[in-house]
C-alpha positions as CSV (number, residue, x, y, z in Angstrom):
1,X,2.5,27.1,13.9
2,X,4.5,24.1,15.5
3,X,1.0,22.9,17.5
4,X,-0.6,23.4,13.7
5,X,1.8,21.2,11.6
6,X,2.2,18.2,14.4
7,X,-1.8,17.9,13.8
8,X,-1.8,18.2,10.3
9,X,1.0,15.8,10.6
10,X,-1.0,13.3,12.8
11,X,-4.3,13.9,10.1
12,X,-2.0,12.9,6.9
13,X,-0.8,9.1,9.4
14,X,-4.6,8.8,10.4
15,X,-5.5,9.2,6.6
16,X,-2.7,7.3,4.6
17,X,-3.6,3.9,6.8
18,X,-6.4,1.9,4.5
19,X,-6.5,-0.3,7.1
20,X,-6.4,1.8,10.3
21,X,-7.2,-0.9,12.7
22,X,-8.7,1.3,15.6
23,X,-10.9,2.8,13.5
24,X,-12.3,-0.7,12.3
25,X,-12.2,-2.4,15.6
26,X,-15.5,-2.1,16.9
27,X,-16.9,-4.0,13.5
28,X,-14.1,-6.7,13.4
29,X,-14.8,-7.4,17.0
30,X,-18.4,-8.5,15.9
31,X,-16.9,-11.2,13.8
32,X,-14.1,-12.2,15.6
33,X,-15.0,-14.0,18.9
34,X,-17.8,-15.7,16.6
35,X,-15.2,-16.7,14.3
36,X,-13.0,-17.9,17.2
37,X,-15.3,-20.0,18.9
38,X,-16.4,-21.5,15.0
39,X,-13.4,-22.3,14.3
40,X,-11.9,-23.7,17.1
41,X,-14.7,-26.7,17.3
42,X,-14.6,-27.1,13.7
43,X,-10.5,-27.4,13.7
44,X,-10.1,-29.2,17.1
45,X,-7.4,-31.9,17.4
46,X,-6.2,-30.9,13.9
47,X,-2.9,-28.8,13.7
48,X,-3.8,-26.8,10.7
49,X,-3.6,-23.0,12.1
50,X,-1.4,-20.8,10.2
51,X,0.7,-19.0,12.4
52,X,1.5,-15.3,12.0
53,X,4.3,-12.9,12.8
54,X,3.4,-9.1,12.1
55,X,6.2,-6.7,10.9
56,X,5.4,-3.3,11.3
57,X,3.0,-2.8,14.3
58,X,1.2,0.8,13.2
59,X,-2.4,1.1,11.6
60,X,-2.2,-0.6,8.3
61,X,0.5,-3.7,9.7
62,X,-2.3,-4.0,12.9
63,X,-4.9,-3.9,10.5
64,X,-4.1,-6.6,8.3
65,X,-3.3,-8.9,11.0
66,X,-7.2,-8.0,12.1
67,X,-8.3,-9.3,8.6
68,X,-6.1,-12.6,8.8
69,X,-7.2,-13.4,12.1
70,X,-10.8,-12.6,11.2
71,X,-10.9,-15.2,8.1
72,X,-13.2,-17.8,8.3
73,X,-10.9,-20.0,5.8
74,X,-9.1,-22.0,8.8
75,X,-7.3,-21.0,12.0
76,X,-5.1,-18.3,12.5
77,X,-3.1,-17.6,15.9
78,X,-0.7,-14.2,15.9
79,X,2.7,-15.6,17.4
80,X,5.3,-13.2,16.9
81,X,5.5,-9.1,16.4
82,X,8.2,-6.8,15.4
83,X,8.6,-3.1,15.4
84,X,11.3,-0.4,15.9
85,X,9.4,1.4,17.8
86,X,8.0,-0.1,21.9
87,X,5.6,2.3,21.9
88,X,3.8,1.0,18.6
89,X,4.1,-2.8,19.7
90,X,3.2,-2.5,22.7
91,X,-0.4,-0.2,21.9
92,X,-0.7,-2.9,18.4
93,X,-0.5,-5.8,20.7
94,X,-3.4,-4.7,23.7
95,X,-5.7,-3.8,20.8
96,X,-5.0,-7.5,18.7
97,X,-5.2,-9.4,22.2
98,X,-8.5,-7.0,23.4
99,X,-10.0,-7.8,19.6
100,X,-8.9,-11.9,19.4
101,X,-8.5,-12.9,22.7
102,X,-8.1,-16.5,21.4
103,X,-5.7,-16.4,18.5
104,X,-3.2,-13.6,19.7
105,X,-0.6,-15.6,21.4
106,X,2.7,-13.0,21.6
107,X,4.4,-13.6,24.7
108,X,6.9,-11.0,25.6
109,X,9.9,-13.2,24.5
110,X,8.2,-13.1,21.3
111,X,7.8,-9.3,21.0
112,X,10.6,-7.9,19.0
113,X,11.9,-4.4,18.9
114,X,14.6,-2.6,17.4
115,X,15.8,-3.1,13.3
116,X,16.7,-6.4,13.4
117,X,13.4,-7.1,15.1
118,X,12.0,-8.4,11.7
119,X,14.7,-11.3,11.6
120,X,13.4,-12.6,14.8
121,X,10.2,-12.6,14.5
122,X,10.5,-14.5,11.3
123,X,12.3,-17.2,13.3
124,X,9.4,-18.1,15.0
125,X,7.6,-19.0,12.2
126,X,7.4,-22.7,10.1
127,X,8.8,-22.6,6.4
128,X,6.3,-23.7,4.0
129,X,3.6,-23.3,7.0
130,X,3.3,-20.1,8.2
131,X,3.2,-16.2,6.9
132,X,4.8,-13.0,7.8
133,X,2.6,-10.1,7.8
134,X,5.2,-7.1,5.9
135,X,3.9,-3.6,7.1
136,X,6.4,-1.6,7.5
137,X,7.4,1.8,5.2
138,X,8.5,0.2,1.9
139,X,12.5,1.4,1.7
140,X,12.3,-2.0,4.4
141,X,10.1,-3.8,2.3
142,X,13.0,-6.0,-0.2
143,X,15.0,-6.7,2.9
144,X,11.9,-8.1,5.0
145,X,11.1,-10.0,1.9
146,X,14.3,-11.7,1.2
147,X,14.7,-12.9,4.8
148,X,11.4,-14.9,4.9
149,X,11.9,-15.9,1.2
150,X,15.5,-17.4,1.8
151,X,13.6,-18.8,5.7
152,X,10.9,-20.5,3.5
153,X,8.0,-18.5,4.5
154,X,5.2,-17.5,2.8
155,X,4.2,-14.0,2.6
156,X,1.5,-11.1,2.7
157,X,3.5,-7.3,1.7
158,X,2.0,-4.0,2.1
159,X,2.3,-1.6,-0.4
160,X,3.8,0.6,-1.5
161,X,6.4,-1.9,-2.4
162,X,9.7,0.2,-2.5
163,X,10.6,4.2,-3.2
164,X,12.4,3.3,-6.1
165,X,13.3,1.3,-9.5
166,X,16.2,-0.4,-7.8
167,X,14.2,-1.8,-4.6
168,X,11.0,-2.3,-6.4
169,X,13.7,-4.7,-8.8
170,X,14.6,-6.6,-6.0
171,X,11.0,-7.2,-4.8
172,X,10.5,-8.9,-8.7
173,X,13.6,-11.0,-7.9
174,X,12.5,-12.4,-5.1
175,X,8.8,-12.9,-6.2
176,X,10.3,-15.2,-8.7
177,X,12.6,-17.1,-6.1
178,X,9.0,-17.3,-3.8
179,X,7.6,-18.9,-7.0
180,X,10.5,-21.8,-7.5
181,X,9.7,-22.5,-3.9
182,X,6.5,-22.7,-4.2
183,X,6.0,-19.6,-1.7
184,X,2.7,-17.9,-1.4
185,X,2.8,-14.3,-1.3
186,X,0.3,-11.8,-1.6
187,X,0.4,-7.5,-2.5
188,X,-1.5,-5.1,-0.7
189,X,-3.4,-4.2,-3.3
190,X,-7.1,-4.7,-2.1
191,X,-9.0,-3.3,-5.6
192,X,-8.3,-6.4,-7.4
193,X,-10.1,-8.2,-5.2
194,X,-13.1,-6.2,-5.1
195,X,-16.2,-8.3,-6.5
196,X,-17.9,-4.8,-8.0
197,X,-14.7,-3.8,-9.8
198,X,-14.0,-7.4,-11.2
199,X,-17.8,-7.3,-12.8
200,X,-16.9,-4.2,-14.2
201,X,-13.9,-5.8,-15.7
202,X,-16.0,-8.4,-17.3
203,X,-18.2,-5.8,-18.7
204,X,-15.6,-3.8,-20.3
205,X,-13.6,-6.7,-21.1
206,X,-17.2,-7.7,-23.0
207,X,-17.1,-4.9,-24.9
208,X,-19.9,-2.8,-23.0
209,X,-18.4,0.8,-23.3
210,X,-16.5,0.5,-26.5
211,X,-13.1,0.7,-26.7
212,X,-11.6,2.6,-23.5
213,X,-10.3,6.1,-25.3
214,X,-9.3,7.7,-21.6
215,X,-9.5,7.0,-17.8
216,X,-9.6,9.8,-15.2
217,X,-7.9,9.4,-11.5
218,X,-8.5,11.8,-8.9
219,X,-7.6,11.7,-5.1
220,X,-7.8,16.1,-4.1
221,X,-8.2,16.7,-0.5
222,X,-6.9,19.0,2.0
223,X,-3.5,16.7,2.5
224,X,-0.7,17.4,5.5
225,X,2.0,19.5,6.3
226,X,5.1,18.6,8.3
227,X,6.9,21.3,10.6
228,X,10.8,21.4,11.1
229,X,13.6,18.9,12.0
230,X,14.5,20.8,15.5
231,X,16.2,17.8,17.5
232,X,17.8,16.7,19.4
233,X,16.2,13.2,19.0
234,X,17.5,10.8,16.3
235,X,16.7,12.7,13.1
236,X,16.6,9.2,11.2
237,X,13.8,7.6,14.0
238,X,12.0,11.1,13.7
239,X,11.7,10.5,10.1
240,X,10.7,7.0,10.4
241,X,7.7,8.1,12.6
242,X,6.9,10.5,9.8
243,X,7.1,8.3,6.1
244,X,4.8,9.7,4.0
245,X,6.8,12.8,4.3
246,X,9.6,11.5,3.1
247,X,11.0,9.5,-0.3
248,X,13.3,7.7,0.6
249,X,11.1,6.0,3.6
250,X,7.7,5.0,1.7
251,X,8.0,6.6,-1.7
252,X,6.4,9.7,0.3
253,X,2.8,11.3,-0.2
254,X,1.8,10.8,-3.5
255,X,2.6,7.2,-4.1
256,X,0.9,6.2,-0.9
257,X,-2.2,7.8,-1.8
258,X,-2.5,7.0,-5.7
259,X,-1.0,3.8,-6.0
260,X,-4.4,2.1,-5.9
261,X,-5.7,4.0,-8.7
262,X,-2.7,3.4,-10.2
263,X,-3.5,0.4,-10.9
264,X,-6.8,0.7,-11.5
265,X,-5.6,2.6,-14.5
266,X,-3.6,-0.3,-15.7
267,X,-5.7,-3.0,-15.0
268,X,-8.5,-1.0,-16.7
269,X,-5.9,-1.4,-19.8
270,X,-4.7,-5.4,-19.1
271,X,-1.7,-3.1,-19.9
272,X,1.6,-1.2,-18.4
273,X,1.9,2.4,-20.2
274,X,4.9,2.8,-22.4
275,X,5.6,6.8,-21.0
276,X,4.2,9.5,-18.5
277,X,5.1,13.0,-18.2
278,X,3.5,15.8,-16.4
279,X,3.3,18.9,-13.9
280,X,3.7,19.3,-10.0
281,X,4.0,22.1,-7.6
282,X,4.3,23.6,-4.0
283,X,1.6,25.7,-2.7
284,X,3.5,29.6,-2.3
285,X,4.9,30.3,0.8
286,X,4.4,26.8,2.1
287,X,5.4,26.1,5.7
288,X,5.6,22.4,4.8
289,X,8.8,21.0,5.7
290,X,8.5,17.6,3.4
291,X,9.6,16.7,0.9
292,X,6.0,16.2,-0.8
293,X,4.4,18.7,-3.5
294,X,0.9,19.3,-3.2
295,X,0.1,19.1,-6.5
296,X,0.3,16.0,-9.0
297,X,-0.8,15.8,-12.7
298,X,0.4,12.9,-14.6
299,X,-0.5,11.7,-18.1
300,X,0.1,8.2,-19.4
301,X,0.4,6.7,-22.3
302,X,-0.6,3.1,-22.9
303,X,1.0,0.9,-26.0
304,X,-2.0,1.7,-28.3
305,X,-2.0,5.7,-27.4
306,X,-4.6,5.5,-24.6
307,X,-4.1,7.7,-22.1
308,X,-4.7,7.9,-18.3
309,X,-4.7,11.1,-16.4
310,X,-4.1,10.6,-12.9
311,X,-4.7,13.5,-10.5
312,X,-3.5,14.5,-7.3
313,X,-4.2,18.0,-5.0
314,X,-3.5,18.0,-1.0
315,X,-4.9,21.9,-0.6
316,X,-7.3,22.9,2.3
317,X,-10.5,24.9,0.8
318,X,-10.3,23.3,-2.6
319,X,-12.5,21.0,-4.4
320,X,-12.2,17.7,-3.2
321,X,-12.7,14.2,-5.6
322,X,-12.1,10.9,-5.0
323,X,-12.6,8.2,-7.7
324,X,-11.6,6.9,-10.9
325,X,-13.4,6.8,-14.2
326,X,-13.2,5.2,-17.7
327,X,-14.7,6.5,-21.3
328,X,-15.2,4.0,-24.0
329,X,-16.5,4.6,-27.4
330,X,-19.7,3.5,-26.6
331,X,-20.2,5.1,-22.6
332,X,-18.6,6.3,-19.5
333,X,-18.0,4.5,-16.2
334,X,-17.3,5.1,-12.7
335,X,-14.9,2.7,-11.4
336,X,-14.0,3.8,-7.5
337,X,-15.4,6.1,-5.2
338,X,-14.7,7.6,-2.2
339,X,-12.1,5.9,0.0
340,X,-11.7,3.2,-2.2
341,X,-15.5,2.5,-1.9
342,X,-16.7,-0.4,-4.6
343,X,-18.7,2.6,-6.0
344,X,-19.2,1.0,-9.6
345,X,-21.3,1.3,-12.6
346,X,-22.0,2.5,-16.4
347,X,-23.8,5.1,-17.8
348,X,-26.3,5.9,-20.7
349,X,-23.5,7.6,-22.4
350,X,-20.5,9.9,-21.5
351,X,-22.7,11.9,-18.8
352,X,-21.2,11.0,-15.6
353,X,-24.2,11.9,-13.4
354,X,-27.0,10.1,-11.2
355,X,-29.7,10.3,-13.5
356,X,-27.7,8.3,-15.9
357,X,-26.7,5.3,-14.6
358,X,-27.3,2.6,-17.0
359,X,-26.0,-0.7,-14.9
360,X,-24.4,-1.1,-11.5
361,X,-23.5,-4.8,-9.7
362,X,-25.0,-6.5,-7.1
363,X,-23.4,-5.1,-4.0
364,X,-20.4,-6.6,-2.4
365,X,-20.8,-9.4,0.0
366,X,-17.1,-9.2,1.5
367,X,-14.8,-6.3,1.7
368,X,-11.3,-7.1,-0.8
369,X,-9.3,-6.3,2.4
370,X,-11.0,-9.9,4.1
371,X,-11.3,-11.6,1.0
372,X,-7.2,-10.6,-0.6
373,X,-6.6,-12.1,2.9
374,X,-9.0,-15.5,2.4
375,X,-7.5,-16.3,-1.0
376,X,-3.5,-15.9,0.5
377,X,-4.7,-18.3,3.7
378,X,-6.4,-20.6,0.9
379,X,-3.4,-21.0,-1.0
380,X,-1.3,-21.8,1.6
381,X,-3.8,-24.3,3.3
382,X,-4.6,-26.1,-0.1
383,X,-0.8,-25.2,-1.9
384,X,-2.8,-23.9,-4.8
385,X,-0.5,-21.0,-6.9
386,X,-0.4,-17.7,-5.6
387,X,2.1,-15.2,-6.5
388,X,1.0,-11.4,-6.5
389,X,4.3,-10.0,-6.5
390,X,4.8,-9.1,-10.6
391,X,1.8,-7.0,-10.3
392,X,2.1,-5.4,-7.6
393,X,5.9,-4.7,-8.8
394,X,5.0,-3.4,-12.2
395,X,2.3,-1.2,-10.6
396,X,5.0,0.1,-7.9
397,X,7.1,0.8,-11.6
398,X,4.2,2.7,-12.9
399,X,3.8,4.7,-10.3
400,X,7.3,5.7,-10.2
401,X,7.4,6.5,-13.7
402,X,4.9,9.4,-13.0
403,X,6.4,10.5,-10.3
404,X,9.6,10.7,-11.7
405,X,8.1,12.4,-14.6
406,X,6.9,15.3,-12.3
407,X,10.0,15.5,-10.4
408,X,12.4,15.3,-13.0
409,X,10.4,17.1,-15.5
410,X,10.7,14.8,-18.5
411,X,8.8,12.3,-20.4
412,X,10.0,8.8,-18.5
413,X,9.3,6.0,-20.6
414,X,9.0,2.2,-19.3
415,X,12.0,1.0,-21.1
416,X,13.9,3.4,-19.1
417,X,12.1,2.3,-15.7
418,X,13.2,-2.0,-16.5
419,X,16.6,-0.6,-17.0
420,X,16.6,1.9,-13.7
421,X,18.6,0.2,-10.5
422,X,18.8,3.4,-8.9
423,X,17.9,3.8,-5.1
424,X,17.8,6.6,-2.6
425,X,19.1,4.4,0.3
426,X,21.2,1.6,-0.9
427,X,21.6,-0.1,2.8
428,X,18.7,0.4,4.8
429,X,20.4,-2.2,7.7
430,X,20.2,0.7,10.5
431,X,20.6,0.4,13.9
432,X,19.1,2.8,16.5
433,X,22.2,5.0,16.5
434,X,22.7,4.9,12.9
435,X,22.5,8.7,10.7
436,X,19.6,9.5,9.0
437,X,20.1,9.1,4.6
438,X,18.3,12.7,4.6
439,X,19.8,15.6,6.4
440,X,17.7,18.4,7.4
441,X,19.3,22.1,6.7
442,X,19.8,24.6,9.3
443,X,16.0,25.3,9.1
444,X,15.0,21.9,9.7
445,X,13.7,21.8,6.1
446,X,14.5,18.6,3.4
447,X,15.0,19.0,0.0
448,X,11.9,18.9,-2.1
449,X,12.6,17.8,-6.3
450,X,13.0,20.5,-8.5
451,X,12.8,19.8,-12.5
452,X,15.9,19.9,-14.4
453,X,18.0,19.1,-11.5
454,X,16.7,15.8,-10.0
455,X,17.3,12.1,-10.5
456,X,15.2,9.7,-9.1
457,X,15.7,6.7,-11.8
């Protein structure tokens, strides 16, 4: 059973990392010595690079330092990294320097470990100038942030954005202290740069399907399990290695996996919903030692009565979905596919099958991870406007809002989330002896939520 959960716990990291850098690396590495050799005749003599310091060193941080140091907008050069963990650093920074040869340029007096690692790496970079790359589990995410706001540096944060209303608060804070200092910061959320979904936008923004009465979310796949707490190594860097298992670390399993659809949902509506309630569960006789349930049914409620019902099953030897649709008065659409895949078009009417496709867009030309990165470098080459951070916050909210809804089992309205500043983990400056927030029980199990007796806002 132990050799079974620490796969199924590997299979749930592999799969919650959008931008799992190994996995991408043989296509990047096209591009990238190309772009290097481009770019460095094109820029020579001219000290325009954008220099880079990557927080968080696992798939998703690596991977978006891959797309900013893949852009074609101007040079980029990796200066600085920072991770808790050596191990993660070190295996981050021989894939970055195999991938770029040219533009990684992290010395080991520039390779920061430990959590204060963050700070330092920061220091290397030029206010006004240069970005931080934020990739670490979100409960770090408002801290990062306000360091590199109050250093002057510009800014590109992963999501999700923080595990709860009090964090994801701070984050709206400082996205308006970024703007009065004319900051650029961009939000990890990659849809809203996807060149089919904007066109499908237009359309429904046009009028083309009516009047949207409901949109559908799903993301149902087999999911992971995590085995016991046993010791004796640091129960709170055991954790850390193991977020999306835990709340208080990265707003745990469900977030992570819906937030994108999320989204969708509200930017489908150019609105935030006003309340969600709904229904979540644990499969019987689970051996799962998360805090995660394994089933998530949420139904929101937009200002005008719309509703969105956004779906979520991690169960082996079920029935597996992965997109988001839209019905209008007038037709159905499809709006995401698998894996986020720019799978995007409308039908003849409210059959949602092949042989009924009425329109689809031309095909993308650039994938929203390289181009969400090409519009941040933009902005901060040319100081044009660029401030993510509302969205992305308001989404984060959202999101939260349904979850608490399941866990707490009560209809959460939005008015109630803007006046939430609760937090699982008020001070998240650790150090490597520090305790963990979350203590296992003798079992090495955590506490999952039950309705009626949790708070999470």
């Amino acid at each position: 059973m132990k050799r079974q959960n620490e796969k199924q716990e590997k299979a749930g990291s592999d799969r919650s990392s959008r931008r799992e850098f190994m996995a991408n690396s043989g296509r990047a590495a096209v591009g990238s010595v190309l772009a290097a050799s481009v770019l460095s005749r094109a820029y020579a003599g001219e000290d325009n690079t954008i220099r880079l310091a990557l927080v968080g060193c696992g798939g998703r941080g690596s991977g978006a330092a891959a797309n900013a140091l893949s852009s074609q907008t101007g040079p980029t050069k990796l200066v600085a990294m920072a991770d808790v963990f050596e191990d993660r650093l070190k295996n981050s920074h021989k894939a970055l320097s195999e991938q770029f040869p040219q533009q990684v340029d992290v010395p080991p007096e520039r390779r920061f470990t430990g959590f204060d690692a963050y700070r330092k790496a920061i220091d290397c970079l030029r206010p006004g100038r240069d970005a931080m790359i934020q990739a670490t589990h979100a409960a770090f995410r408002p801290t990062h942030l306000k360091y590199a706001v109050a250093k002057g540096v510009n800014a590109f944060i992963e999501k999700s954005f923080a595990p709860d209303p009090g964090g994801t608060k701070e984050i709206l804070r400082l996205g308006e202290e970024a703007k009065a200092k004319n900051l650029k910061i961009g939000c990890g959320l990659m849809c809203r740069h996807s060149a089919s979904r904007q066109a499908m936008i237009q359309k429904i923004r046009e009028g083309a399907i009516g009047e949207v009465q409901l949109i559908r979310a799903y993301r149902m796949d087999p999911g992971a399990r995590m085995g016991p707490y046993q010791g004796p190594e640091s129960e709170l860097l055991w954790q850390i290695r193991r977020p999306y298992f835990f709340i208080w670390a990265s707003s745990a399993w469900f977030i992570e996996m819906m937030i994108h659809q999320v989204d969708e949902c509200c930017w489908i509506k150019d609105a935030w919903p006003v309340s969600a309630e709904g229904l979540g569960g644990v499969e019987p006789g689970s051996a799962d030692c998360s805090q995660n349930l394994h089933t998530y049914a949420i139904e929101y409620t937009f200002p005008d009565g719309t509703k969105a019902l956004v779906n979520s099953r991690n169960q082996p030897g079920c029935h597996n979905e992965f997109a988001t649709w839209v019905h209008g008065t007038k037709c159905a659409a499809q709006f995401s596919g698998n894996i986020h895949a720019p799978t995007v078009h409308t039908y003849k009417d409210q059959r949602c099958v092949k042989d009924n496709i009425a329109w689809r867009p031309e095909n993308e030309k650039a994938s929203p991870y390289q181009v969400e990165w090409d519009t941040l470098l933009t902005a901060i080459r040319e100081n044009r406007t660029h401030n993510e951070v509302e969205r992305a916050a308001y989404t984060n909210l959202v999101s939260i809002m349904g979850r608490a809804a399941i866990h707490m089992g009560r209809i959460i309205t939005w008015d109630e989330m803007l006046a939430s500043n609760f937090k699982f983990c008020p001070n998240v400056d650790f150090t490597m002896d520090s305790p963990s927030p979350l203590q296992a029980n003798a079992e090495g199990r955590y506490p999952i939520p039950i309705p009626g007796k949790w708070t999470e806002i």
